[in-house]
N, C-alpha and C positions, 0 to 999 in steps of 0.2 A: 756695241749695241746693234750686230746685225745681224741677220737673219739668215740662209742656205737652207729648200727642196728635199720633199722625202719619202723615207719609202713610207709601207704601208703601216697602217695603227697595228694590226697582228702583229707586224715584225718589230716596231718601237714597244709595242707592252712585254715582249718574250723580252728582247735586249734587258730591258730597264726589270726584271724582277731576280728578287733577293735573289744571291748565291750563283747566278748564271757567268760562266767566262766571258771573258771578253773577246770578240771576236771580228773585227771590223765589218766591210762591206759581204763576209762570208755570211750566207743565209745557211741556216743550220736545221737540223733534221727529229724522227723522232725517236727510235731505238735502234743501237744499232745490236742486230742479231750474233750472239754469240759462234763460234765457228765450232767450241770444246765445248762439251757439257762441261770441264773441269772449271770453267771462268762462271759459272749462272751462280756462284757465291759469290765469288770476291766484289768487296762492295767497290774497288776502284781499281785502278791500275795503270801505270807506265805504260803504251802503245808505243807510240814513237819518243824520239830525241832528238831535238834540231838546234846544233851547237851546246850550247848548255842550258835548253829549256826543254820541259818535257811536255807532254801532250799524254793527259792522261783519260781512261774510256769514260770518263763522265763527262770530260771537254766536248767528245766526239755526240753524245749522246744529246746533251745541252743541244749545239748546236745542228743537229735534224731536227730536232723538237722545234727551234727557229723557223728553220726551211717546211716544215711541215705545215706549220700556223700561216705561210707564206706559201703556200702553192711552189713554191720553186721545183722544179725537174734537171735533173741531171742528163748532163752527156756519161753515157757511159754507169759502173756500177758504185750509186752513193756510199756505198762502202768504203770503197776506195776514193770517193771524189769528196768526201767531205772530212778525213784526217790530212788528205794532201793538201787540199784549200786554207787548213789551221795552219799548217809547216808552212807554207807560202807567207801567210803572214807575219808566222815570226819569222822569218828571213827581212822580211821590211821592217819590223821593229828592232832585229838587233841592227840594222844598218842605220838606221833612225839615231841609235845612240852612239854609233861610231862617228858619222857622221853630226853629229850636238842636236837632227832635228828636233831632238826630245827638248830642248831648250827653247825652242820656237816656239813650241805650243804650252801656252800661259794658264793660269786658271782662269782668267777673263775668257778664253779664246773656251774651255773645257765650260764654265758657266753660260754663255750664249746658248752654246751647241744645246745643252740640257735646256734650257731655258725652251729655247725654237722647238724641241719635240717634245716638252709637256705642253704647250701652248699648241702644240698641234694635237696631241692625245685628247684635250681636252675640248675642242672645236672639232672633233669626230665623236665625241660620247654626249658634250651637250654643256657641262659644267665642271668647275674642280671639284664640286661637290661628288657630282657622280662618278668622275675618276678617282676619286679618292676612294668610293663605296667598289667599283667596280673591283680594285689594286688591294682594296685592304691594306693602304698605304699611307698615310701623309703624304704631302708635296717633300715636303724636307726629307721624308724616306727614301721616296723616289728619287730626288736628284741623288741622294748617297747611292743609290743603287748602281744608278747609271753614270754616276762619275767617271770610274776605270774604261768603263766600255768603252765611251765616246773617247775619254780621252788617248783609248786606242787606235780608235777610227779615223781620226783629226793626226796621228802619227802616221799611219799608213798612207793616210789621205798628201799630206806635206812630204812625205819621204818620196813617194810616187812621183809627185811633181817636178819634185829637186830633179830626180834622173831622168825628168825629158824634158826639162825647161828649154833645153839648146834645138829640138828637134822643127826643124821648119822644113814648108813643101812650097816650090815656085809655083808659080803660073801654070806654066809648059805641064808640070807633071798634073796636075791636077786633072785639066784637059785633057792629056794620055790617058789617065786612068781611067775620065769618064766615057773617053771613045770605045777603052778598051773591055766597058763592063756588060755583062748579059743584060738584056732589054732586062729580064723580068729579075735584076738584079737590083736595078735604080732604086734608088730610097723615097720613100712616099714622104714629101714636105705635108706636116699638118697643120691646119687652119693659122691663118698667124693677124694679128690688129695690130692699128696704130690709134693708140687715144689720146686724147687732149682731156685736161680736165682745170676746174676753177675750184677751190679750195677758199672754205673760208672756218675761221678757228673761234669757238664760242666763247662769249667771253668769262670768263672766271669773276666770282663777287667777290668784293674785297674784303668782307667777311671770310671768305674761302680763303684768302691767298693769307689775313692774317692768323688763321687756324695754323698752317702748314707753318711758318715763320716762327708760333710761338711754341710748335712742337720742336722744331731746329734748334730755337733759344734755349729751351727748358736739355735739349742734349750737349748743347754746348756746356750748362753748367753743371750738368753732372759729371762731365770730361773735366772742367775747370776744379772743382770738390772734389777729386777725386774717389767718386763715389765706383764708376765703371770706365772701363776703358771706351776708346772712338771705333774701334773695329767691334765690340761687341757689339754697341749700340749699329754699327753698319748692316752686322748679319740681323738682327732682328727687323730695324728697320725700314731701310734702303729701300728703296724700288728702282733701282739699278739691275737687274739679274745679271753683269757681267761682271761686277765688283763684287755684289752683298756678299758671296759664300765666304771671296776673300777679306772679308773683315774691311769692305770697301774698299781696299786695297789696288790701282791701276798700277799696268807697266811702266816704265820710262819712254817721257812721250815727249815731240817735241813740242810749239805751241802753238804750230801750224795745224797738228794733229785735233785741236783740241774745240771748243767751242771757243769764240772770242771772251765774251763775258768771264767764262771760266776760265782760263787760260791767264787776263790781267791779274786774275787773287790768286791764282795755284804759283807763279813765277811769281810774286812779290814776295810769298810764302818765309820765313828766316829762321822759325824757331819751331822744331818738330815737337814740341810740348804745347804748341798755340792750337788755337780753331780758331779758324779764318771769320770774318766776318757772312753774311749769308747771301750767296750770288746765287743771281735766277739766270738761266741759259734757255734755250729752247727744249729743253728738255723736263726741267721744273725749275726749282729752289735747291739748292745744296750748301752744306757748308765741306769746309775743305781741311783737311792735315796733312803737314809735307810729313815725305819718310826720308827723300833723301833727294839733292841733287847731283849729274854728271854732265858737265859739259853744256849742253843746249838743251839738254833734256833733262826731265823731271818726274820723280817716283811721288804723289800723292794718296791717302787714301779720302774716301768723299759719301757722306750720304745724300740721296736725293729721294725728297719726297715731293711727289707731284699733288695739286689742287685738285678737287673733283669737279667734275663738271656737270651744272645742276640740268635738269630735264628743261626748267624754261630756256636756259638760254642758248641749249642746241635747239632748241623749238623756234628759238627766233634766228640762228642761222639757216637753219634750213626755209623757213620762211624768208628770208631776203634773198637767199638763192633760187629761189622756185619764184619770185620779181624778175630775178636777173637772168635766168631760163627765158621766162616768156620773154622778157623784150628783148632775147638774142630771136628767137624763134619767130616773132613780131618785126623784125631790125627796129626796134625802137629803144633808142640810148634813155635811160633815166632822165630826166629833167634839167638835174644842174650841167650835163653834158653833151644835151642834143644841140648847142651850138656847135660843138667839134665836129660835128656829123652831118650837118647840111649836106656839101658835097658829093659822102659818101655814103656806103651801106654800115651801118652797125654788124658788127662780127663776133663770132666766139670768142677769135682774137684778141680783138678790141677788150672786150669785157676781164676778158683775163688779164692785161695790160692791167685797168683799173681796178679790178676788186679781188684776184686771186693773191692769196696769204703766202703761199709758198713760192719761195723763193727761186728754186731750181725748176720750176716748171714754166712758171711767170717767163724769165731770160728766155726761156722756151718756145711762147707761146702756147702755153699749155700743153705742149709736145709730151709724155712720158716717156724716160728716156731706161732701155733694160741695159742696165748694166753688169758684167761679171761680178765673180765675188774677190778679186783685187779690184773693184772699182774703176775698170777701166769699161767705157762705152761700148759697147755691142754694135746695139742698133738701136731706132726706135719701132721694133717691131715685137710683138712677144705673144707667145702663145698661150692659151687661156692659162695655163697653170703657173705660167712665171707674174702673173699680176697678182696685186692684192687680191682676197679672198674677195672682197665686198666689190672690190673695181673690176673684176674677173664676173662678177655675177649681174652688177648692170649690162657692161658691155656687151653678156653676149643675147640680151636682147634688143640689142639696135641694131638698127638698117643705118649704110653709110651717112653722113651727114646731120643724123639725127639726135639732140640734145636731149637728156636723160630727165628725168623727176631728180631734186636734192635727195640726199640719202648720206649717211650717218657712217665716219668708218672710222680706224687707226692707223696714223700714217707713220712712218720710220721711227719716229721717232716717240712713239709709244703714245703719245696724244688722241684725243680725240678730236675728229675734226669733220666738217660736212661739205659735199662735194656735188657737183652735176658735172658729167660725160657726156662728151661728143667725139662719137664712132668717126675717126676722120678715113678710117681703110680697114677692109676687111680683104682678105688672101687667101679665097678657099683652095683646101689641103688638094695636093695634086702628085704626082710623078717629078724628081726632079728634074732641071732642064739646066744646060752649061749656062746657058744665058742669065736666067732668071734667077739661079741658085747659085751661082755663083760659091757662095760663102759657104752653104750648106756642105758643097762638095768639095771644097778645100777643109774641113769642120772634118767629116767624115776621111778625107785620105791621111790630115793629122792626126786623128785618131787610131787608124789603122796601122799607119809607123810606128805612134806610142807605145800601142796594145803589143806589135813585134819586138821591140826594142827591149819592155817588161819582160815579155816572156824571155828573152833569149838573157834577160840578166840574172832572171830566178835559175835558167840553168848552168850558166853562171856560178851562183853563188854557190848551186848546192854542190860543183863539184869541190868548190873551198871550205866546207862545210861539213864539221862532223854530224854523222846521222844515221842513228839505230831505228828500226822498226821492226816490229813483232812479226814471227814467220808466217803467220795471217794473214798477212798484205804484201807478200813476195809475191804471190800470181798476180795482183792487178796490173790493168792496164794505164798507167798514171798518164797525165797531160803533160807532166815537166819529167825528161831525162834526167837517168842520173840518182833518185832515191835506194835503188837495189844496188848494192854493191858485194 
């Protein structure tokens, strides 16, 4: 259920329509110009061969028609820069499979990925409604569409990684590099915040929560009647987007991986003919069916349906947060609390200690904390575009220390919930400095190993590598040695 940054709507609508290749982080173009008048028929054709995959001129065509929709510019002549860029990538996808990474990447992991960029197509158009009208597509077509691609991109992405996982830069060299860079070289750091925020989650009627319960119930016994299967009812159902496609279907996980709540009914689990009884986790209500166990770990499939959340009763969190605004902004604790406070001043702190919902900010001190996409901590600094959509758009009208109006958003975990920010640091974008950036310019010389290392492995592979291409593209000037033999 996570989320990963992206490019632009032009380039996710080309990606995701019918009949298009698949083609990873390659930005693709719009026609590519025949060299023969003898080719202005043929309606396809073998270009190149890279091992035993071909690269044929509708791939090539496909993808400028990408790059076109995307503004992208070429070093050098797209002709040649954008069949060489497809061969590069199948060079990481057949290494992908020699390698097993093709077994890494799950349908859970291909479901997110699609999930994160129709939920983004659709907060750039306005609605799924209007992305539906705009695509001439269903959601359901859509995700079919861009299934392959992504789950191209997500291969190239994890292959990439595997071959410089090991590449680390000291201290010493870092500082070397930055003594030894042209002034007007430095890389410009831009704007970057640290925010605190209070969280609080509305309450669900229990009218609502028993709707959701007797929808569960009524699935559980069309699985027990054997009227349908539990994975079908998942794809239809679910609002999970990283199971439903798979017929609700998770990988072998262990039960540390898991939610608690969920995790005691999925390991009790015994008969893969059963449904589980109905566990609420932080996520909604699900019921659960095992598929199989290994060891410590456990293969379930799960539908989850979440409660709606009625308009009064984010109306009254947001109202008790915009109380709890003012008497941080007042230093005035609520009533049953201002004996704790004599002493001292009333704090954002303070407030989030007693009344914020979330649990990982709360230990925090309302601190937001950015972290990678394996989950390891950063920093707590982030720049506008790594925060929430909704927390990215208060914050960037506050002045430091200043506490925000409540406002309405969705947090990680697909809920609705209401929140007030306070701007604790702003770091306007500047030049960087060894001092200050530190990381930025260790970020940047890791990267530049990486980026070497890749290149020198693509030429590399291609010299182990069989590879024909059409006598069209013997003058180019290519970026990797080695294609002309």
């Amino acid at each position: 259920m996570k989320k990963n940054a992206f490019c632009s709507i032009a380039l996710l609508l080309a990606v995701s329509l019918p009949g298009l290749s698949s083609i990873s982080s390659l930005s693709s173009r719009t026609s590519l110009s025949s060299p023969a008048d003898s080719l202005k028929n043929i309606v396809d054709e073998v270009v190149w061969v890279v091992g035993d995959e071909a690269i044929l001129k509708s791939d090539i065509e496909v993808s400028r028609i990408q790059a076109a929709m995307e503004g992208v510019r070429w070093n050098g002549d797209p002709d040649c820069a954008v069949p060489e860029q497809i061969a590069v990538q199948k060079l990481f996808l057949h290494q992908a499979v020699i390698d097993s990474v093709d077994k890494d990447v799950t349908e859970n992991d291909i479901a997110n990925e699609v999930e994160s960029r129709i939920d983004y197509m659709v907060e750039q158009v306005g609605s799924r409604e209007k992305l539906e009208e705009y695509r001439k597509q269903s959601l359901s077509q859509m995700r079919q569409s861009m299934h392959d691609d992504l789950r191209d991109q997500l291969l190239i992405q994890r292959m990439k990684q595997k071959l410089v996982q090991d590449i680390t830069v000291t201290p010493a060299e870092v500082r070397r590099f930055f003594k030894e860079m042209p002034e007007d070289s430095i890389p410009y750091v831009p704007t970057v915040v640290e925010v605190q925020i209070i969280t609080q989650t509305p309450r669900v009627t229990a009218e609502e929560i028993n709707r959701v319960k007797d929808e569960l119930r009524e699935y559980t016994d069309r699985v027990n009647k054997g009227e349908t299967s539990f994975s079908t009812l998942a794809k239809l159902y679910s609002e999970d987007p990283g199971s439903r496609r798979a017929g609700g279907e998770m990988d072998y996980v262990g039960r540390i991986e898991l939610d608690p709540a969920f995790a005691a009914v999925a390991f009790n689990l015994t008969d893969p003919t059963k449904v589980s009884k109905i566990v609420e986790s932080e996520y909604g209500f699900h019921i659960i069916q095992l598929v199989d166990k290994r060891g410590d770990k456990i293969k379930v499939r799960h539908i989850l349906r979440k409660p709606i959340v009625g308009d009064s009763a984010i109306n009254a969190s947001l109202a008790r947060l915009d109380t709890i605004a003012n008497g941080i902004r007042n230093a005035e604790p609520p009533a049953p609390f201002k004996q704790l406070f004599e002493d001292k001043a009333y704090t954002f702190e303070d407030a989030v200690s007693i009344f914020s919902d979330d649990k990982d900010t709360r230990n925090n001190l309302g601190l937001m904390a950015n972290k990678a996409e394996n989950g390891q901590l950063k920093s707590s600094r982030f720049e506008m575009q790594e925060l929430p959509t909704e927390v990215a758009r208060v914050a960037d009208t506050l002045s430091i220390g200043q506490v925000s109006a409540p406002f309405q958003m969705v947090n990680a975990q697909g809920k609705t919930v209401c929140a007030v920010l306070k701007l604790k640091n702003r770091i306007p974008g500047h030049k960087a400095s060894i001092t200050e950036d530190f990381q930025v310019m260790k970020d940047l010389v890791l990267n530049r190993r990486r980026t070497e290392f890749l290149h020198d492995w693509v030429v590399k592979k291609i010299k182990s590598t069989y590879v024909r291409l059409n006598d069209q593209y013997r003058d180019c000037q290519f970026e990797y040695e080695g294609w002309i033999r």
